[in-house]
C-alpha positions as CSV (number, residue, x, y, z in Angstrom):
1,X,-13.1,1.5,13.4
2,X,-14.0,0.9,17.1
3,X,-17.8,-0.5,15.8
4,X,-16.0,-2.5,13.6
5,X,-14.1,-4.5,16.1
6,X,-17.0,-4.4,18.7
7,X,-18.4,-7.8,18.1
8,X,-14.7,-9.2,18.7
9,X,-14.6,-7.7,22.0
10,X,-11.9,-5.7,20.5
11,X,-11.0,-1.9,20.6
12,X,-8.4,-1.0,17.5
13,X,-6.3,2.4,17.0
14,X,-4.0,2.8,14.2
15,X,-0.7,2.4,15.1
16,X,2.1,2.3,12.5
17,X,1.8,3.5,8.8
18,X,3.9,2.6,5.3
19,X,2.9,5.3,3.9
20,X,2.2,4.5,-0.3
21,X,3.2,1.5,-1.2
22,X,5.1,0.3,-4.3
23,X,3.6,-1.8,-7.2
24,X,6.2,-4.0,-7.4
25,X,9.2,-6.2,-8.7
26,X,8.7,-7.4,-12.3
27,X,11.2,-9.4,-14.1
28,X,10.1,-8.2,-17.2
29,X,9.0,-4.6,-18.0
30,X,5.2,-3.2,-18.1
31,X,4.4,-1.4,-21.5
32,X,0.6,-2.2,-21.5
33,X,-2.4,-3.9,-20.5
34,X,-1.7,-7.1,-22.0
35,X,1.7,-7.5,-20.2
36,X,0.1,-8.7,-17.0
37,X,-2.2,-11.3,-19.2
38,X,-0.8,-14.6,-17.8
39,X,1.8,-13.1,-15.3
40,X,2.5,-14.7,-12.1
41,X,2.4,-12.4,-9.6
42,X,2.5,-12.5,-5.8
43,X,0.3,-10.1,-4.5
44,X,-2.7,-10.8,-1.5
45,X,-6.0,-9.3,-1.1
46,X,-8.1,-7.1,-2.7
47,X,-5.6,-6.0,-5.5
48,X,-5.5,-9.8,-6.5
49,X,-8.9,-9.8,-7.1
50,X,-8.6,-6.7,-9.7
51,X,-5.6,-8.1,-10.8
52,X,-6.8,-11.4,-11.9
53,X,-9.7,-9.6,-14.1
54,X,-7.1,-8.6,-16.6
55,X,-5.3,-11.8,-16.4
56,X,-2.6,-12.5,-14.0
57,X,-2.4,-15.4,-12.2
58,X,-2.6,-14.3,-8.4
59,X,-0.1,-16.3,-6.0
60,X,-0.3,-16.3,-2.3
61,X,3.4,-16.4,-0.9
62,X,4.5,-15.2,3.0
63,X,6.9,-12.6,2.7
64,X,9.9,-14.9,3.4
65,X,9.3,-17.0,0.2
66,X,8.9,-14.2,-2.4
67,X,12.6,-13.9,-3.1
68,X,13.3,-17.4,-4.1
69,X,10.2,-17.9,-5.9
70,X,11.1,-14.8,-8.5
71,X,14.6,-15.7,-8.4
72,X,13.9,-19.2,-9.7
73,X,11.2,-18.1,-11.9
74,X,8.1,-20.0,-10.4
75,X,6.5,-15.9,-10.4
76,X,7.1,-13.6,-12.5
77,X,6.5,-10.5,-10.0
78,X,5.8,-9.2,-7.0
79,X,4.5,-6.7,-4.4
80,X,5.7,-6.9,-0.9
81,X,6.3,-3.2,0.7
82,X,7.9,-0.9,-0.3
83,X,12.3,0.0,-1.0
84,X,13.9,-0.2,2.9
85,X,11.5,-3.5,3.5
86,X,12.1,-4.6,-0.5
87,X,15.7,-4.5,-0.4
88,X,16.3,-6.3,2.7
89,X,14.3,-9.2,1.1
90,X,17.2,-9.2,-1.6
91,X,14.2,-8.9,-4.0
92,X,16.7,-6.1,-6.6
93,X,18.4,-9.7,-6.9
94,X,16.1,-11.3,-8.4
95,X,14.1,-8.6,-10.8
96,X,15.2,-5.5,-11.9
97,X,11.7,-3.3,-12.9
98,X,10.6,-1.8,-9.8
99,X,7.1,-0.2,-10.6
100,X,4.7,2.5,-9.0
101,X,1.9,3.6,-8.6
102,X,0.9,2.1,-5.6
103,X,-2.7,2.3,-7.0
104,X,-3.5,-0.9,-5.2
105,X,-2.0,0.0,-1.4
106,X,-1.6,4.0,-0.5
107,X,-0.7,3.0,3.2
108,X,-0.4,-0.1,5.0
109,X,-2.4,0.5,8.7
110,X,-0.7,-1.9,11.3
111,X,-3.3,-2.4,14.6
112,X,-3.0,-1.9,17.9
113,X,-5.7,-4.7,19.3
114,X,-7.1,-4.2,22.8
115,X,-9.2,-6.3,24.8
116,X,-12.3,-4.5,25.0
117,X,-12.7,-5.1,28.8
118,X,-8.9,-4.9,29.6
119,X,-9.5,-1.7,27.6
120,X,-12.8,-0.2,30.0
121,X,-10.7,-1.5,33.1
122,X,-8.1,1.4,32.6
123,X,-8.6,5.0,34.2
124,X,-9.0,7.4,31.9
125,X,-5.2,9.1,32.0
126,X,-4.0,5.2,31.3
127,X,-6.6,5.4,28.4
128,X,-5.3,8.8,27.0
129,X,-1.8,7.4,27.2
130,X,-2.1,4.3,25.4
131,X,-4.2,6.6,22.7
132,X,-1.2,9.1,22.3
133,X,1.5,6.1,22.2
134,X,-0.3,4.7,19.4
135,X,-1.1,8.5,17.7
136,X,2.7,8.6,18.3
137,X,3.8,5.3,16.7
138,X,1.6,5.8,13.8
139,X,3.1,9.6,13.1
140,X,7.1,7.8,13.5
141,X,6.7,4.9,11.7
142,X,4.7,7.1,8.1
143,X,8.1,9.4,8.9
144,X,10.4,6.6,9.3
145,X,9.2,4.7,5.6
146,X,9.0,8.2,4.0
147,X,12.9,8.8,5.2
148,X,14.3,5.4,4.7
149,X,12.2,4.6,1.4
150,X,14.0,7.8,-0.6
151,X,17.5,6.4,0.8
152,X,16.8,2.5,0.0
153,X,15.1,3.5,-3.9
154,X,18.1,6.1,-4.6
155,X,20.4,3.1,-3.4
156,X,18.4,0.3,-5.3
157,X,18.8,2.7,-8.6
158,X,22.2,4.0,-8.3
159,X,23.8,1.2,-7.2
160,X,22.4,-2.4,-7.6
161,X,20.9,-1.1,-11.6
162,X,16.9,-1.6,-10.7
163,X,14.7,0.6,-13.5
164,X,12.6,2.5,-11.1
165,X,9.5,3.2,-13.4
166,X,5.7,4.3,-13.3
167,X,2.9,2.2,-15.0
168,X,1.7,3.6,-18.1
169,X,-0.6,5.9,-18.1
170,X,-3.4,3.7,-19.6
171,X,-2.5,0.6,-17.5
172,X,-3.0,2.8,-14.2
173,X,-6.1,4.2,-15.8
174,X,-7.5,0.6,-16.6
175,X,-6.7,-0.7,-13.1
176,X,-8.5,2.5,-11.6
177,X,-11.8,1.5,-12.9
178,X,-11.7,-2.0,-12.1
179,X,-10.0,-1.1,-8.6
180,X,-13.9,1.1,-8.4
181,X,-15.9,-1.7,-9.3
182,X,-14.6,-4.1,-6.9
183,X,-14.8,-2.1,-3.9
184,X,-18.3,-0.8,-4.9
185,X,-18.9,-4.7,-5.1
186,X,-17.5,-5.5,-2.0
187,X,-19.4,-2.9,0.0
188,X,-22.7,-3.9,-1.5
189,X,-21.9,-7.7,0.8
190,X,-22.9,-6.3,3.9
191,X,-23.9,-2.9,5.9
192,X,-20.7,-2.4,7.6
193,X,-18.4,-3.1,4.5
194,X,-21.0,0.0,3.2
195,X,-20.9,1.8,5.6
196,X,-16.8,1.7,6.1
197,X,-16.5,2.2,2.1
198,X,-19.0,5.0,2.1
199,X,-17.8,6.8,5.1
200,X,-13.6,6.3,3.6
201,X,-15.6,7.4,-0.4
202,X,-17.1,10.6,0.9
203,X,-13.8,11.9,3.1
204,X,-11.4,11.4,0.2
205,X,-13.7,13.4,-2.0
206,X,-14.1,16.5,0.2
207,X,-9.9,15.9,0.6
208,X,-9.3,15.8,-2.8
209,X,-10.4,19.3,-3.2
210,X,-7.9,20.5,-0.5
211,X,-4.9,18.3,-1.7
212,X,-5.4,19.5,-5.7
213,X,-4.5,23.4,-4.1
214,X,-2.0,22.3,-1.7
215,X,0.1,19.2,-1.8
216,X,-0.2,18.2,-5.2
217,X,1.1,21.7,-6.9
218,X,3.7,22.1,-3.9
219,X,5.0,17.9,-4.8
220,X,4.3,18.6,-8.4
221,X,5.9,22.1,-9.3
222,X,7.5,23.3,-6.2
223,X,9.5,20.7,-4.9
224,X,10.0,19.0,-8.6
225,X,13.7,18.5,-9.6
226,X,13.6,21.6,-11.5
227,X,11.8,23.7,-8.4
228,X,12.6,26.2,-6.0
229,X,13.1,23.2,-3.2
């Protein structure tokens, strides 16, 4: 991260967190692959990019013009965060499928940006300070979306009608392969893109392992509906 930001004379530490984001808002619903051909969706960065390779027209909207441009029509979806930040956009008002996986976005990283020489200025104990403030901001904020997120989607279900739905299975599937591609094609522009993808490839591997025998049975049996929990 730190290398990263070197030649900007910058030093970066995480410092807020969405936790998994939501697909998104679709005025019509999602039974296949050839759905998306020709959709208008609102939806930035690298997930445009795999989204246009099965057909959907990729629009670039700021957050504050999402809800009238899927109200009127002039999209046909959308992606902005996830149900507390969707719901004060108004965006269950205009469309009323509401889609996961976030295949496309598991968290959302927000910065804190230091100048590098502001940053070597500070003693050490102002150093470990600002490092624990940020450690701390990033830890409330993943708790804060995971609270308020179950609140706003039980709310967006029960009481405004949104169809809270996962992609099928061979949509998600489809969008996992391209998703690969890209990324593999992205890192293989320059060494640091590589070396970030490589380094991010290689962790989530040796996690996976660790997370099949310990949060995924826990989320999937345990703490199911029909659990103990």
């Amino acid at each position: 991260w730190h290398e990263v930001y070197k030649p900007y004379g910058l030093v970066a530490f995480p410092m807020g967190n969405t936790g998994v984001q939501m697909t998104g808002w679709f005025r019509e619903p999602i039974n296949s692959l050839e759905d998306f051909n020709g959709l208008k969706m609102r939806i930035p960065g690298l997930a445009g990019k795999v989204y246009q390779q099965i057909g959907v027209e990729v629009k670039l909207l700021p957050g504050g013009e999402i809800f009238p441009a899927l109200e009127r029509g002039v999209i046909d979806a959308a992606e902005f965060v996830g149900p507390y930040q969707d719901r004060r956009l108004g965006l269950q008002k205009a469309a009323k499928y509401y889609y996961t996986t976030g295949w496309h976005e598991p968290s959302n990283v927000t910065e804190l940006l230091i100048n590098q020489k502001a940053w070597e200025s500070l003693p050490a104990d102002l150093q470990a300070i600002v490092k624990n403030a940020a450690q701390a901001c990033n830890l409330d904020s993943h708790s804060w979306c995971e609270a308020n997120n179950a609140a706003a989607l039980r709310d967006l279900v029960e009481n405004y009608g949104v169809i809270a739905q996962t992609l099928p299975d061979d949509v998600v599937t489809k969008l996992k392969g391209i998703t690969k591609d890209t990324l593999e094609a992205e890192a293989a522009k320059d060494p640091v893109t590589k070396k970030v993808h490589d380094s991010f490839m290689a962790f989530r591997d040796t996690h996976r392992e660790w997370a099949a025998i310990s949060e995924e049975p826990y989320h999937g049996i345990i703490s199911s509906k029909d659990g103990m929990s």
